[in-house]
C-alpha positions in Angstrom: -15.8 1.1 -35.1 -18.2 3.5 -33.3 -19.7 1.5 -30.0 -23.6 1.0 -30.4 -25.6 2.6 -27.3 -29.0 1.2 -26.7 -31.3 3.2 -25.1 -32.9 1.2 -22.0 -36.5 3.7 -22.2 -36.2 3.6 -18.3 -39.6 5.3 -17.1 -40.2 5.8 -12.9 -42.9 7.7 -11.4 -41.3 11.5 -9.5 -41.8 9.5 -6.5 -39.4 6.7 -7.3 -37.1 9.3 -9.1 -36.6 11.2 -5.7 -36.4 8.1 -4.0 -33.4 6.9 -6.1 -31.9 10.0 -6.3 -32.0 10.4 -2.6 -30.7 6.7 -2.3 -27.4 7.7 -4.7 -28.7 4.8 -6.8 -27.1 4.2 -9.9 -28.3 2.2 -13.5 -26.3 0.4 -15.6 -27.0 1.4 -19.5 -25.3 -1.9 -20.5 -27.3 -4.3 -18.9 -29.9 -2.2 -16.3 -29.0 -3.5 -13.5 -30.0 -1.3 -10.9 -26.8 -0.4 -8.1 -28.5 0.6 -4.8 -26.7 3.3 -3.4 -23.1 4.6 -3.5 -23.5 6.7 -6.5 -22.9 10.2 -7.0 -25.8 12.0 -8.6 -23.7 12.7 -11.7 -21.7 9.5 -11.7 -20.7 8.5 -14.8 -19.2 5.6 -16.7 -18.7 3.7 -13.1 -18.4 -0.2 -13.5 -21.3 -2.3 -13.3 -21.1 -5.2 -10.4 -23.2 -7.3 -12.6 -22.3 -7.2 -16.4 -18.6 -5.8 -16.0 -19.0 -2.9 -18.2 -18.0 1.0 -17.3 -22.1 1.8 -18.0 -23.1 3.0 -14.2 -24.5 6.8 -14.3 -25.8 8.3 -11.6 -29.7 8.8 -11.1 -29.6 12.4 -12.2 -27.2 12.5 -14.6 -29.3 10.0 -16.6 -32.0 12.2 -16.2 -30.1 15.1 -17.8 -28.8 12.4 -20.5 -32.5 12.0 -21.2 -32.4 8.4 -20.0 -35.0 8.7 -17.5 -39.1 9.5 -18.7 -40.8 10.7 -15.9 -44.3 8.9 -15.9 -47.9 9.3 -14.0 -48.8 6.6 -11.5 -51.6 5.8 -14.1 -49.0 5.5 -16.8 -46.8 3.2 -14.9 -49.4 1.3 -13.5 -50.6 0.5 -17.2 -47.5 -0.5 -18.8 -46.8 -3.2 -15.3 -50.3 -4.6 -16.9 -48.2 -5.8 -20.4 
């Protein structure tokens, strides 16, 4: 049985992308938690502290998976509004 992969649509402003990535944050793809720091760029399938499951990828590897939307301040602004 093929495991089901939900996309989380994570969207950051370049600011907060460089900011992460600068960090060696990491995102879980399980359950979003975000892991401050200790993360390789390209970290992949790490284990999340929060929900357990091997789901942890670095912040620019999830930009090359196509995880990450980079949004205008204007854009992010608007969808904190909903």
């Amino acid at each position: 049985m093929a495991k089901t992969q939900t996309k989380l649509n994570l969207k950051m402003t370049e600011d907060e992308y460089m900011n992460r990535s600068e960090s060696y944050d990491g995102i879980c793809l399980a359950c979003g938690h975000i892991h401050m720091g200790g993360h390789e760029p390209d970290a992949r399938g790490y284990e999340c502290e929060n929900c357990g499951a091997n789901r942890v990828y670095g912040i620019e590897e999830l930009m090359l998976m196509g995880e990450i939307e980079i949004v205008s301040e204007d854009e992010y602004d608007l969808e904190d509004e909903f």
